[in-house]
N, C-alpha and C positions, 0 to 999 in steps of 0.2 A: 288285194282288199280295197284299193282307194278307186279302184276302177269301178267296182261292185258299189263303194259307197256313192260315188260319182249316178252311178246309174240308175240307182234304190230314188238318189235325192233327182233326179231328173220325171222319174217316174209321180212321184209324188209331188212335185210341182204342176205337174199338167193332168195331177185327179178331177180338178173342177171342166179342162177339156174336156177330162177321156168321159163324166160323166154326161154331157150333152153328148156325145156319139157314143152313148154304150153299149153293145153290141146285144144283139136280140138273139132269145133263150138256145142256147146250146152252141152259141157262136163265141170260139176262141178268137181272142182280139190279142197278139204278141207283141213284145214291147217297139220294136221299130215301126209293126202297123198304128199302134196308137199314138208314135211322133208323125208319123206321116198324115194322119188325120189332122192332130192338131196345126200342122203346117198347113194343110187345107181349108181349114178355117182362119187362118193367120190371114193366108195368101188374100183370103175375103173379106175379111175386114178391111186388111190394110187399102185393097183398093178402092172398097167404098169410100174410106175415110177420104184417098186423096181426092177421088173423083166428086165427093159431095160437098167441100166448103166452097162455096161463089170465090173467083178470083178476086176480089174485092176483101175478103177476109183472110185470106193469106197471110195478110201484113197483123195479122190478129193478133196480140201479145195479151191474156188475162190479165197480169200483173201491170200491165202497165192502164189499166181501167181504172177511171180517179175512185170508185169505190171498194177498190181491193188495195191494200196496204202491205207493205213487207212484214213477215211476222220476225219477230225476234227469239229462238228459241233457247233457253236455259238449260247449261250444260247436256249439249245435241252429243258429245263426245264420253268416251270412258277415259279415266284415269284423271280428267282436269275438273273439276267439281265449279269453278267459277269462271268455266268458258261460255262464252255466247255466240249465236251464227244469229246473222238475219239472212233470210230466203235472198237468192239471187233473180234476177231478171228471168225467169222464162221465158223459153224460145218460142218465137212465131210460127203460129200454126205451118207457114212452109219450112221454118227451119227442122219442124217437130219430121215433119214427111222428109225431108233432106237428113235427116239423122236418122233414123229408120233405113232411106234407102242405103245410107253408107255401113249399117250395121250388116243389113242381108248382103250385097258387094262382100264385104271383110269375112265374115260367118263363111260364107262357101266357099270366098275364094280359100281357105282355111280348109275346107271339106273336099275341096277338089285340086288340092294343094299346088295351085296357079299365084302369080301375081294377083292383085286385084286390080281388074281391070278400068276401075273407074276414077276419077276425079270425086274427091270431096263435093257432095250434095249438096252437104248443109251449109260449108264456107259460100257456096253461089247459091242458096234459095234464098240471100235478100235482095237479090238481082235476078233471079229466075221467077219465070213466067207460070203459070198455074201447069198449061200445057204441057213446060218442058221436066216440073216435079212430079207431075203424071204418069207424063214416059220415062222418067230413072226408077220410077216406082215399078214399073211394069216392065221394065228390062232387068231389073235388082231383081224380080221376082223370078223373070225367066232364066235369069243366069243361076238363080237358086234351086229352080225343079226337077231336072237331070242330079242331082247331090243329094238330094232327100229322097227322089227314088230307087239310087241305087243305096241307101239305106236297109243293111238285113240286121239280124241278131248278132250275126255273125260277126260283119264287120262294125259294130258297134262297140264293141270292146277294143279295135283296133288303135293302138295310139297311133297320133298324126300329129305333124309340128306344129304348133303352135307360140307363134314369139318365140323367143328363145326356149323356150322347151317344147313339150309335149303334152297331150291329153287326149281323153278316150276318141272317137267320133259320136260315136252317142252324148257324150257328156258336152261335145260343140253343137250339136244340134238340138239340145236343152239350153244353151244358153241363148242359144242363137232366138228360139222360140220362146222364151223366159224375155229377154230383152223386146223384143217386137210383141207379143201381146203386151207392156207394161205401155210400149206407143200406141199400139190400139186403143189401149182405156185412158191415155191423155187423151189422144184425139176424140173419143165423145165427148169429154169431156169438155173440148174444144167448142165440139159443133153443138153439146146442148148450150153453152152460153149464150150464141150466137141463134139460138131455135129451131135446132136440127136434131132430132131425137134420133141415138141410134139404138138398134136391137140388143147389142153388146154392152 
């Protein structure tokens, strides 16, 4: 049952995907082709995003724009009625692209139940070069594409270790895609500050 709910809530997270690639009249579209879609449009945003901000904005941080202020929000939590948070520092637009590439790295190497192969992105994108966020973005990606294509129905209900336990593969490659479109919609949001409109 929690496999099924796992996958019911994966499904329905990526309704607003599946509706821009909806499949044309009499065309069955199965639940692993329309993550593998979404992962196709993932795959495209994320590289615009890295490829479109000028190395000069990298160093971009919103929050720290003298016209944007920390908000302080009132009881942000359940069960303490007179707790308060103020927003934290937001990561610069290369750390936003370094955290992304470490998510896709961890997400497969989880689906293709390997080590993960890479160094932390985002502890060195305040010392990396536009260039080299680029290419971890563009290696994260291809060490992701062989995982999401051997994606069936099938093995989607498969559990596979994750941290000390387990979970479906479908239900990691929902999260996996669930986390990375949320850094896609940072980074427009990125690049419209800066006067780069994107389509997303």
């Amino acid at each position: 049952m929690k496999r099924v709910t796992c996958i019911a809530g994966g499904v329905m997270l990526f309704a607003a995907s599946s509706a821009a690639q909806a499949p044309s009249t009499g065309q069955k579209v199965n639940f692993s082709t329309s993550l593998q879609r979404a992962y196709a449009t993932l795959k495209e945003q994320l590289t615009q995003a890295a490829e479109d901000m000028p190395e000069a904005k990298y160093r971009f941080n919103p929050v720290a724009q003298p016209d944007l202020r920390p908000v302080v929000v009132k009881n942000p939590g359940v069960g303490n009625p007179n707790r308060t948070a103020e927003s934290k520092p937001s990561r610069t637009y290369g750390q936003l692209i370094g955290h992304q590439t470490d998510n896709l790295f961890n997400g497969c190497a989880t689906l293709k139940g390997v080590p993960n192969p890479s160094e932390s992105s985002e502890k060195k994108a305040m010392k990396a070069t536009k260039a080299e966020l680029v290419k971890a973005m563009a290696d994260a990606l291809a060490f992701c594409d062989g995982a999401i294509a051997a994606l069936t129905d099938q093995n989607a209900l498969e559990m596979i270790k994750r941290g000390e336990g387990e979970a479906a593969r479908g239900a990691v490659v929902a999260a996996l895609l669930s986390h990375g479109h949320g850094s896609a919609s940072a980074a427009a949001v990125y690049l419209r500050l800066n006067g780069i409109a994107r389509p997303w």
